[in-house]
Structures are given as structure tokens and as C-alpha cells.
MARDOBA-262315 format. One record per atom (N, C-alpha, C): residue number from 1; y, x, z; residue in three letters. Coordinates in nm, 2 decimals. Atoms other than C-alpha are relative to their C-alpha. Layout:
! residues N
   num        v        u        w   residuo
   NUM        Y        X        Z       Ala
...
END
This chain:
! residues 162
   num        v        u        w   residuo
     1    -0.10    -0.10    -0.04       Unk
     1    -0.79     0.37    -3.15       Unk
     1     0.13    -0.08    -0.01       Unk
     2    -0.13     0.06    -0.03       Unk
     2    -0.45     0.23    -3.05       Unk
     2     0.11     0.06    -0.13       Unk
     3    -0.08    -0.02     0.08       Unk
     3    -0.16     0.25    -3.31       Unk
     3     0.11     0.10     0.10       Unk
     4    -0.07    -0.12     0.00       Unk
     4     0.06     0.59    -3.27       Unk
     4     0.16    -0.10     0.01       Unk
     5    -0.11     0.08    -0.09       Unk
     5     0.39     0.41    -3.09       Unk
     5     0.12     0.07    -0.11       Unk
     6    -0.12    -0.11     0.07       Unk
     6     0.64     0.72    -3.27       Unk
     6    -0.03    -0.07    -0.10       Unk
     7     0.03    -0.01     0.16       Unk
     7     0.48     0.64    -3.61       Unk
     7     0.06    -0.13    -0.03       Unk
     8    -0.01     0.11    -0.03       Unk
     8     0.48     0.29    -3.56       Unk
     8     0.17    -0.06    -0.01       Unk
     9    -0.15     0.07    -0.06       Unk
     9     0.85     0.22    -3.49       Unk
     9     0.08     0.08    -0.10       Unk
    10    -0.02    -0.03     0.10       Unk
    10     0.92     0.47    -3.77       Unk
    10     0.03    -0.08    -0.13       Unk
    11     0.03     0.11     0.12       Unk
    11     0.80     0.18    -3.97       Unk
    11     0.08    -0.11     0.00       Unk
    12    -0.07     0.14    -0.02       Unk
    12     1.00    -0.08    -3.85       Unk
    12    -0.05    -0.07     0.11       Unk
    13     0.07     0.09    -0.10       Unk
    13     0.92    -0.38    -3.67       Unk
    13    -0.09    -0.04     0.05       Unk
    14     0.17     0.03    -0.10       Unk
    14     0.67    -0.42    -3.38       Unk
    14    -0.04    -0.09     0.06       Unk
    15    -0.05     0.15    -0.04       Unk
    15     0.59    -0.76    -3.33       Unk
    15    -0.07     0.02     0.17       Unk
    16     0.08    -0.02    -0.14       Unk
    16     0.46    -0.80    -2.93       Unk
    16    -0.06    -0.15     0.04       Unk
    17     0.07     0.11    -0.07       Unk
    17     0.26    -1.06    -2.78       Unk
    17     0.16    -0.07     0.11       Unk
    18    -0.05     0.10    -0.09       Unk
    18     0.45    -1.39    -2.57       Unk
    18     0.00     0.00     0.12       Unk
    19     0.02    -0.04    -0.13       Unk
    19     0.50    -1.43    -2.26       Unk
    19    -0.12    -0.08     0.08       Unk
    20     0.14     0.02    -0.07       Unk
    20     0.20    -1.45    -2.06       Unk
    20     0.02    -0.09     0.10       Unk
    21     0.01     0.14    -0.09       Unk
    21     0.29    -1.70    -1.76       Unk
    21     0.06    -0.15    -0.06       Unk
    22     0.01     0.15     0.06       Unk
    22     0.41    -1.96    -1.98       Unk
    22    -0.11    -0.05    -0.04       Unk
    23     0.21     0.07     0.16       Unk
    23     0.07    -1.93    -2.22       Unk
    23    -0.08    -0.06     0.11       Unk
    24     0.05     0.04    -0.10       Unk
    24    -0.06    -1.95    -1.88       Unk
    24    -0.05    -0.15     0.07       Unk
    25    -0.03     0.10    -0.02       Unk
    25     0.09    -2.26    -1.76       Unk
    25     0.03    -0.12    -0.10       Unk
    26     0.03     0.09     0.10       Unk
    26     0.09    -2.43    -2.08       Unk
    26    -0.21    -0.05    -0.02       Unk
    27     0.19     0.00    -0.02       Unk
    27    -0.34    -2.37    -2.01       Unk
    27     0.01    -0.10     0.09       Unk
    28     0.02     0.09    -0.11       Unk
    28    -0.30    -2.56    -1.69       Unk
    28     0.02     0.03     0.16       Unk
    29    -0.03    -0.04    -0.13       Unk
    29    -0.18    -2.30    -1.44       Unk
    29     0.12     0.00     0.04       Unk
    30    -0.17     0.01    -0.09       Unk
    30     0.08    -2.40    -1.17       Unk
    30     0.05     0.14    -0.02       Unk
    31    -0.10    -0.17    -0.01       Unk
    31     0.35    -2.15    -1.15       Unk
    31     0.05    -0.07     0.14       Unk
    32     0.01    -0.03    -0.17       Unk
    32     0.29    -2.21    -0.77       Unk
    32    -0.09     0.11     0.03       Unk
    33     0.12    -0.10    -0.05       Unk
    33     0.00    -1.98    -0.76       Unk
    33     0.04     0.14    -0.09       Unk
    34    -0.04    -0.12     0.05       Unk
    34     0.01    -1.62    -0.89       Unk
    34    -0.02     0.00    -0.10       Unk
    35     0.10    -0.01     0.18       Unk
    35    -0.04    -1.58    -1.24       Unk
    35    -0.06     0.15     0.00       Unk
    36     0.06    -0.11     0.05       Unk
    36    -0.10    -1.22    -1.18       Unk
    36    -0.15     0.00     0.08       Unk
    37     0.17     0.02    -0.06       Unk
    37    -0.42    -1.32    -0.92       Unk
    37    -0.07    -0.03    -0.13       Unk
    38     0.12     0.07     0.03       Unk
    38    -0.55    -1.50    -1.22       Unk
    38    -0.10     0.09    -0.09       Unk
    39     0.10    -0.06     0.00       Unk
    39    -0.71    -1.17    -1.34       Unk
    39    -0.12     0.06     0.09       Unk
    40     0.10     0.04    -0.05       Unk
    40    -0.90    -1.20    -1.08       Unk
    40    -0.10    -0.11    -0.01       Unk
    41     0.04     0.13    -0.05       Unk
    41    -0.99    -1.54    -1.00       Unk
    41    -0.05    -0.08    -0.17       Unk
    42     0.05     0.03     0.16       Unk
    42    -1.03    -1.62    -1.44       Unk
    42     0.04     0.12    -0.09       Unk
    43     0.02    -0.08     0.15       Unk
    43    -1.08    -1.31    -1.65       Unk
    43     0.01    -0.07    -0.12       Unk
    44     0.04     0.07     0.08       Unk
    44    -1.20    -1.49    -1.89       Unk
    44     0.14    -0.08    -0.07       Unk
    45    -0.10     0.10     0.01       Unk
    45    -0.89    -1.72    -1.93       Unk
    45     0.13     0.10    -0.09       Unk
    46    -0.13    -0.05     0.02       Unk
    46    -0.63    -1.42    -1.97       Unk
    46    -0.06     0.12    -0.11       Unk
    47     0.07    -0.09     0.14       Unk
    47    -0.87    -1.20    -2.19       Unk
    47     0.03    -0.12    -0.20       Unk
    48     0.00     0.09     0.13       Unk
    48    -0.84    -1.52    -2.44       Unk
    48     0.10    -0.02    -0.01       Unk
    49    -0.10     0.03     0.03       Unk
    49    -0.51    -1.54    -2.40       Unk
    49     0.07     0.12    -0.06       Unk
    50     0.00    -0.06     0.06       Unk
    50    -0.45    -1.18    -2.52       Unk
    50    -0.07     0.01    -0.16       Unk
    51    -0.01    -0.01     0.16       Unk
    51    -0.69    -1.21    -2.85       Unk
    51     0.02    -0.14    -0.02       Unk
    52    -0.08     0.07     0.05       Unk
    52    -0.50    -1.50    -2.92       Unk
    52     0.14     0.06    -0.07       Unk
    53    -0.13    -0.08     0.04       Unk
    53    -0.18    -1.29    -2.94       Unk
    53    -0.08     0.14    -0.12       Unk
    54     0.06    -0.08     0.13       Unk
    54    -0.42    -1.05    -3.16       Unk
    54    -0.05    -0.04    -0.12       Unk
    55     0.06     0.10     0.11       Unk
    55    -0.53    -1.30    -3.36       Unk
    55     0.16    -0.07    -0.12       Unk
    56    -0.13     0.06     0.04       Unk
    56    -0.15    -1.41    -3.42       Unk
    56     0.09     0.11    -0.03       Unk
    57    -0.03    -0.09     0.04       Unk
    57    -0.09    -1.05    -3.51       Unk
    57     0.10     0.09     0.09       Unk
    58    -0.03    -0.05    -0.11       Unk
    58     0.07    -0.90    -3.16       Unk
    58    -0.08     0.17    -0.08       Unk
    59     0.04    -0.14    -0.04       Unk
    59     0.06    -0.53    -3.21       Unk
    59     0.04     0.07     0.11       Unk
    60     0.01    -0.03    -0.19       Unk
    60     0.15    -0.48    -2.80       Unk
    60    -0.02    -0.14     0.02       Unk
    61     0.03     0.08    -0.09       Unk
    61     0.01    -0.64    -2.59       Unk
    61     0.02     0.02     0.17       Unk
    62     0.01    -0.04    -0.19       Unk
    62     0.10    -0.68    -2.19       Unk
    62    -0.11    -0.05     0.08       Unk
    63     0.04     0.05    -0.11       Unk
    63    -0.05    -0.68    -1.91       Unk
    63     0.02    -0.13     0.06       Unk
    64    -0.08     0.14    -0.11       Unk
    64    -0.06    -1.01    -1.69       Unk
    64     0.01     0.08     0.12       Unk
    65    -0.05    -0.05    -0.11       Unk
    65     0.11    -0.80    -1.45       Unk
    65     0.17     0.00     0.03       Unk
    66    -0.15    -0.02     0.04       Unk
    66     0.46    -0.87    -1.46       Unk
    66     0.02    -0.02     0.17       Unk
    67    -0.01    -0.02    -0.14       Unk
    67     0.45    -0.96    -1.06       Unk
    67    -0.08     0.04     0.06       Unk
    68     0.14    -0.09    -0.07       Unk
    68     0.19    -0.73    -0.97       Unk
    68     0.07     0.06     0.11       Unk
    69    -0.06    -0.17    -0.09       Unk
    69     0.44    -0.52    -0.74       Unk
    69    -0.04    -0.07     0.21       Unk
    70     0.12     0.08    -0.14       Unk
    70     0.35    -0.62    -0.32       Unk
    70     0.11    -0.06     0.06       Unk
    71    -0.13     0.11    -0.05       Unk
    71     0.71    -0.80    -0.31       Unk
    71    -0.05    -0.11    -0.05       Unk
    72     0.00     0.11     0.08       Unk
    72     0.63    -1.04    -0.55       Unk
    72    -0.14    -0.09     0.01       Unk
    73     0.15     0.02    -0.01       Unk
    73     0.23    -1.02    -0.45       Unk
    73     0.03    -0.11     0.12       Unk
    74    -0.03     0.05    -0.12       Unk
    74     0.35    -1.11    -0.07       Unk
    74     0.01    -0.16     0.00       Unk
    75    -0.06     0.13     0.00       Unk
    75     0.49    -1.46    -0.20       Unk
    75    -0.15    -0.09     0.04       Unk
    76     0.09     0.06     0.02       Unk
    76     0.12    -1.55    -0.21       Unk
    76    -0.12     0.06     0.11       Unk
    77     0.09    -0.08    -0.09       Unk
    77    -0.03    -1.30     0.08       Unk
    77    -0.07     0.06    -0.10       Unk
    78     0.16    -0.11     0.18       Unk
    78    -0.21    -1.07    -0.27       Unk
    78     0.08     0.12     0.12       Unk
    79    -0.08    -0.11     0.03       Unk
    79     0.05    -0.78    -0.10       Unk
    79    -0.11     0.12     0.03       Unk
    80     0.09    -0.10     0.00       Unk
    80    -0.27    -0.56    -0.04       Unk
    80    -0.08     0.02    -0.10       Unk
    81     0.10     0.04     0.12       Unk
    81    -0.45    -0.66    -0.38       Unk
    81     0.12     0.09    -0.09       Unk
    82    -0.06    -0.05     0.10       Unk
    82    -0.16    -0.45    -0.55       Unk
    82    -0.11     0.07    -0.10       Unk
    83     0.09    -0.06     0.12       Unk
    83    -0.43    -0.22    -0.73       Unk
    83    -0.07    -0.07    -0.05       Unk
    84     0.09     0.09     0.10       Unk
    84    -0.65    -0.46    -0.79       Unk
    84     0.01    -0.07    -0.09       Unk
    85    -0.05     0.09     0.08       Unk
    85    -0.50    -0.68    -0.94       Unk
    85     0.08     0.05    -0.11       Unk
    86    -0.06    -0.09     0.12       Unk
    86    -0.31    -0.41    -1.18       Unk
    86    -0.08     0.06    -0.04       Unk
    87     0.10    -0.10     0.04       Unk
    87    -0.61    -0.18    -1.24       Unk
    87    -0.07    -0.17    -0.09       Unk
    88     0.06     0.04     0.05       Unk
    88    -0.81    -0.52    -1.32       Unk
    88     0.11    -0.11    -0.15       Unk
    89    -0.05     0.08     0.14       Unk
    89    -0.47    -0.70    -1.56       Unk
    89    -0.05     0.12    -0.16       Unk
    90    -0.03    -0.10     0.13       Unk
    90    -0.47    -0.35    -1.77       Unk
    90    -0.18    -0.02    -0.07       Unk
    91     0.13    -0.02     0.07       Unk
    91    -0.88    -0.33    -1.80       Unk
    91    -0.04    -0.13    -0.07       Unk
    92     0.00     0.10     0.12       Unk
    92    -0.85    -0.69    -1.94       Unk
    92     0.05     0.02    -0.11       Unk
    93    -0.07    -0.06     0.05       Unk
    93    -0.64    -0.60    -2.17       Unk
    93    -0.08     0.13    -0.11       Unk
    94     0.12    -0.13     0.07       Unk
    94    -0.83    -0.29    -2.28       Unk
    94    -0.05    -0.07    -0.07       Unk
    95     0.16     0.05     0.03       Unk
    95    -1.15    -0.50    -2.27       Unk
    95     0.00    -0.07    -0.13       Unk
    96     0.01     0.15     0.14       Unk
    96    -1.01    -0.76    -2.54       Unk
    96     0.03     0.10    -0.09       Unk
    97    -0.02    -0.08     0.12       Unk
    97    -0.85    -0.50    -2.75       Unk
    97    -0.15     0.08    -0.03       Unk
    98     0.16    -0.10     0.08       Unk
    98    -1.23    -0.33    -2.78       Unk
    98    -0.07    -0.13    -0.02       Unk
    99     0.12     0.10     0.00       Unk
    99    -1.42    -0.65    -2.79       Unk
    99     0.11    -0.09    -0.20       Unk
   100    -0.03     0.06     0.13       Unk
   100    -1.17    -0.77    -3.13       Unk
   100     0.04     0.09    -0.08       Unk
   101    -0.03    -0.18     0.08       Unk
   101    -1.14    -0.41    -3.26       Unk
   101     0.13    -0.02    -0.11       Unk
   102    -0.13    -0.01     0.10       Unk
   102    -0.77    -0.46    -3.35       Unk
   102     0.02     0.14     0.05       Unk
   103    -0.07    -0.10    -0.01       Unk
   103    -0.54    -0.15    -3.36       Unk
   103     0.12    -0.05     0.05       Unk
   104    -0.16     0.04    -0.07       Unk
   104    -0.25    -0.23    -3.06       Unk
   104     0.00     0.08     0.09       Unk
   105    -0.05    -0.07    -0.13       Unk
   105    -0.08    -0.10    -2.78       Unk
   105     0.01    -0.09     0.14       Unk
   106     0.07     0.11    -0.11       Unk
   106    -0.19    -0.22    -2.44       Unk
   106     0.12     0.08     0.08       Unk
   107    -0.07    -0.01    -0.09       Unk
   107     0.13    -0.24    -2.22       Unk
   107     0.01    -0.04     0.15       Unk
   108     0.07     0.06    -0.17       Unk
   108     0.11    -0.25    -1.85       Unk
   108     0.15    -0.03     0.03       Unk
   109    -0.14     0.11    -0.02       Unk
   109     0.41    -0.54    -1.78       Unk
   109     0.03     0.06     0.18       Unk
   110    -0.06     0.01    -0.12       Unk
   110     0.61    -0.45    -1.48       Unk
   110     0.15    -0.04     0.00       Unk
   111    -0.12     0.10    -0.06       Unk
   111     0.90    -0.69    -1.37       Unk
   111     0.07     0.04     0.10       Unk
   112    -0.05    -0.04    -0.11       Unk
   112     1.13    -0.69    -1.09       Unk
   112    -0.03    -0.03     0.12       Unk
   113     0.09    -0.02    -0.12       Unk
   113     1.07    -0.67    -0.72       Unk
   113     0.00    -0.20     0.05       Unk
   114    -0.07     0.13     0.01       Unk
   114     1.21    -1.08    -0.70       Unk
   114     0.08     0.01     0.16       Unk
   115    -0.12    -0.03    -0.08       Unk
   115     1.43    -0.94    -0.39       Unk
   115     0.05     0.08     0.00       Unk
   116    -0.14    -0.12     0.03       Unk
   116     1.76    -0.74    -0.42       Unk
   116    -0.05     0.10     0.05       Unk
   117    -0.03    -0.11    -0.06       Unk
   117     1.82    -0.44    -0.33       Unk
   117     0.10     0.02     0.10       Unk
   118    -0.12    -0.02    -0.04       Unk
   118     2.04    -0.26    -0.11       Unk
   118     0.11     0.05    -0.10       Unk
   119    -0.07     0.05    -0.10       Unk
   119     2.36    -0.31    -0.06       Unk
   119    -0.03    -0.14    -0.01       Unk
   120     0.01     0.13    -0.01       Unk
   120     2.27    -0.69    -0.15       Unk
   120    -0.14    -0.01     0.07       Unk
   121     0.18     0.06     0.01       Unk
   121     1.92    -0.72    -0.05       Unk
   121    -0.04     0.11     0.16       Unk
   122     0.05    -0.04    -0.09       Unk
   122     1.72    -0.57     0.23       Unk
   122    -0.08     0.17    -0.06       Unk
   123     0.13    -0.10     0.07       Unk
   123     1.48    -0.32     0.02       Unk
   123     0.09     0.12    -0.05       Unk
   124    -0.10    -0.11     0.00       Unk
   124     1.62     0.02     0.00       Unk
   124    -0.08     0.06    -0.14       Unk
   125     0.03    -0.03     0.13       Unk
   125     1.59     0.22    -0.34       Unk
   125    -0.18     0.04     0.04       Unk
   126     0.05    -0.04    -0.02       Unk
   126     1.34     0.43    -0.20       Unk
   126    -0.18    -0.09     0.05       Unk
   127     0.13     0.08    -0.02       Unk
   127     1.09     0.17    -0.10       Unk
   127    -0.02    -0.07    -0.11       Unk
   128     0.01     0.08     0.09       Unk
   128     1.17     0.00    -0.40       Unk
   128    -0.12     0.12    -0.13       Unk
   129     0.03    -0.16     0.02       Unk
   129     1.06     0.34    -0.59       Unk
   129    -0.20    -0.04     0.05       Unk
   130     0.16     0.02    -0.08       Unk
   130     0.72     0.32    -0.37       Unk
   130    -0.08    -0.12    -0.06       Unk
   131     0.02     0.15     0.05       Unk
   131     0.66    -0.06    -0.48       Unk
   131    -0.07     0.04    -0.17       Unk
   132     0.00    -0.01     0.19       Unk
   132     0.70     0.01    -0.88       Unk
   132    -0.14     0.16     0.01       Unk
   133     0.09    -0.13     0.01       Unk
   133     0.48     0.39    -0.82       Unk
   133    -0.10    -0.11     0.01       Unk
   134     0.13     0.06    -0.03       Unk
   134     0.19     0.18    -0.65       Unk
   134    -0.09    -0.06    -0.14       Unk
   135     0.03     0.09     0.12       Unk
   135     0.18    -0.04    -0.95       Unk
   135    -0.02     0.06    -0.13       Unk
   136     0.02    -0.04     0.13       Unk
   136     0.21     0.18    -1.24       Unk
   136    -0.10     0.11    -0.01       Unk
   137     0.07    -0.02     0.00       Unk
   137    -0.04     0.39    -1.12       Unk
   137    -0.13    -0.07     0.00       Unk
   138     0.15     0.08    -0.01       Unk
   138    -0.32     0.13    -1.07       Unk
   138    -0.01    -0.04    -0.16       Unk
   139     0.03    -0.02     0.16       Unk
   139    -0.20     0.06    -1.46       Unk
   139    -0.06     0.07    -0.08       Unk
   140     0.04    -0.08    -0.01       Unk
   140    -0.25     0.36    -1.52       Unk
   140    -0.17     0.03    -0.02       Unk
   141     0.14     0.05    -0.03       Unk
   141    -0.59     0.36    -1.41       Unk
   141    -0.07    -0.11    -0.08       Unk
   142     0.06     0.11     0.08       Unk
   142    -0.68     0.08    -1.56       Unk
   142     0.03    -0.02    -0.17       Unk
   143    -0.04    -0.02     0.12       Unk
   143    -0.57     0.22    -1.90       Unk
   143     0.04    -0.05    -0.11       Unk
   144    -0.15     0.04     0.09       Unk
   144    -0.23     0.12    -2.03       Unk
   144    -0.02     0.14    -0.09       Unk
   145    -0.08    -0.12     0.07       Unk
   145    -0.08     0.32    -2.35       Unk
   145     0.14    -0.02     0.04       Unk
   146    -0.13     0.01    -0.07       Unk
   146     0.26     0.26    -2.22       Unk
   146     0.06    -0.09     0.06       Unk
   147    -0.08     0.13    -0.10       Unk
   147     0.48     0.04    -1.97       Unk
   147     0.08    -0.05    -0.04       Unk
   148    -0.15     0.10     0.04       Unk
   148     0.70    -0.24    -2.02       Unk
   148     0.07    -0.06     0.11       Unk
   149    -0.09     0.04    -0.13       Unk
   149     0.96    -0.25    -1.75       Unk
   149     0.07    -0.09    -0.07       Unk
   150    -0.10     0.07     0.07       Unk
   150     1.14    -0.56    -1.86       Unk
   150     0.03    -0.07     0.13       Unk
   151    -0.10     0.14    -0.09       Unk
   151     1.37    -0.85    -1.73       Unk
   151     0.05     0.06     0.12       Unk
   152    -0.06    -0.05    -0.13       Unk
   152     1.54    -0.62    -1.46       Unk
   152     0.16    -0.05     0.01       Unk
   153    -0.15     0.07     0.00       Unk
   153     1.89    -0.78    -1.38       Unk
   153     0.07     0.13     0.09       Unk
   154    -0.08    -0.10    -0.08       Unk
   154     1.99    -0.45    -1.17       Unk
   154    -0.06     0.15    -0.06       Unk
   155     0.06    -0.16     0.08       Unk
   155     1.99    -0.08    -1.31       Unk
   155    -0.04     0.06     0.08       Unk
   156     0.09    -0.07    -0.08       Unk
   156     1.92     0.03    -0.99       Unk
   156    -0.15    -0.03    -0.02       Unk
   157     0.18    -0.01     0.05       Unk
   157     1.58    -0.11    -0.99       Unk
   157    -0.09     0.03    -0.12       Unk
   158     0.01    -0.11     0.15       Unk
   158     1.55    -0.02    -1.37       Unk
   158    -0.03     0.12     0.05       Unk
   159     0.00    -0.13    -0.03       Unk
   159     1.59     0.33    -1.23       Unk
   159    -0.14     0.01     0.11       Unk
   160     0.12     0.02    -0.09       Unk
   160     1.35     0.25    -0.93       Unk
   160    -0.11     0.00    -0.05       Unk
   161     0.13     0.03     0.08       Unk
   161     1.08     0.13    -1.17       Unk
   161    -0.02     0.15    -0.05       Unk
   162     0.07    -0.15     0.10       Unk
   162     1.12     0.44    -1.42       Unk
   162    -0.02     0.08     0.08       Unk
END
């Protein structure tokens, strides 16, 4: 059973798991290729790289989804693999927290779109909006206890995401 988030924070400090495309590319994966394909293409790889962070006492854990969304998928042609590839970061995720029977919180990582918005950018709120839904639903699905919209450099897309 996952630790109670309200209670939890009541108590103080919540240590969280590292960031996942470094652990990544410290393993031996280019940060040419997608790091969020690699729950596809190596389960295995990103499940160990979670109970490591539970082993090192992470009570959240994210997703390797932080460029799941089908701007950031596109860079690599994934932009139709959006669900899959977020439905299968979060069930890794899951999978490790039941297979090392800690007590954490499995966060489903969403980032920014990695092109502006309007007025600077081409991507109107509203599509932006569409992009971030797509994605937090397949988390969703793939059974997050809560999202971590981080590293957003614009409030609009902050706002977009939530």
C-alpha cells in the first residue's frame, strides 16, 4: 500500500528518487535516443533503476516519463507511442514498487513540451493542453498515485499541464 501523501508531508521530509535520464546515461544510454522509449525497448533496465532509488530509501518514485508528451516523442518519430510508452513507464514503476514491497509513491514525471508556446513558439495553449491530457491519462492508466509536473520554465505551460 503506498504511503498516504497528506500524512506523509505532515511528517516532514520526503526524500524522492534522482533523476532518471542521467541514472540512465550514466548505465550507457546516449541522450540521443529517447530515454522515455527505453520502457519499451529495456524494461528491465529502468525497473532496476527504480529499486535502486528504493533501495537508497526514495519514498517517490517517477516515472521515466518526463518526455513522454508527442512534442518531445516526435524528436525521435515515438509521436504515436504517446500511451504506450506512458501507460508502460508508470506500470514499471508500479511493477518494482510490488516486486520490493516498499511503501512509496509512484509519480507519473511530466516535463515540458521542449517547444514554446504562443506568442513565442508556434503551439497554442490549447494544443498544448491536449499534449499534457494525452499523457496524464495513459499515467493514469498505468497507475500513478500522483503527477510530477516539473522543470517548466513558462507558467503558461505549468497551467497547460495542470
Amino acid at each position: 500500500m503506498p504511503i498516504d501523501l497528506k500524512a506523509r508531508l505532515d511528517s516532514g521530509v520526503i526524500i524522492c528518487d534522482g533523476a532518471m535520464g542521467t541514472y540512465l546515461n550514466q548505465k550507457g544510454v546516449s541522450y540521443e535516443r529517447s530515454l522515455d522509449e527505453m520502457n519499451i525497448s529495456a524494461p528491465e533496465l529502468v525497473s532496476g533503476i527504480h529499486r535502486e532509488y528504493f533501495a537508497a530509501g526514495a519514498e517517490i518514485i517517477e516515472s521515466n516519463t518526463f518526455g513522454g508528451n508527442r512534442y518531445r516523442l516526435a524528436a525521435h518519430g515515438l509521436e504515436n507511442q504517446v500511451r504506450e510508452i506512458n501507460l508502460k513507464g508508470a506500470k514499471i514503476a508500479r511493477e518494482a514498487r510490488e516486486i520490493s514491497g516498499v511503501d512509496v509513491l509512484i509519480a507519473g514525471s511530466m516535463g515540458p513540451l521542449g517547444k514554446p508556446l504562443e506568442p513565442r513558439g508556434k503551439i497554442k495553449i490549447e494544443e498544448a493542453s491536449s499534449a499534457f491530457g494525452e499523457q496524464a491519462e495513459a499515467l493514469l492508466e498505468g497507475g500513478i498515485d500522483i503527477f510530477m509536473i516539473e522543470t517548466m520554465a513558462s507558467l503558461d505551460e505549468t497551467v497547460a499541464a495542470i
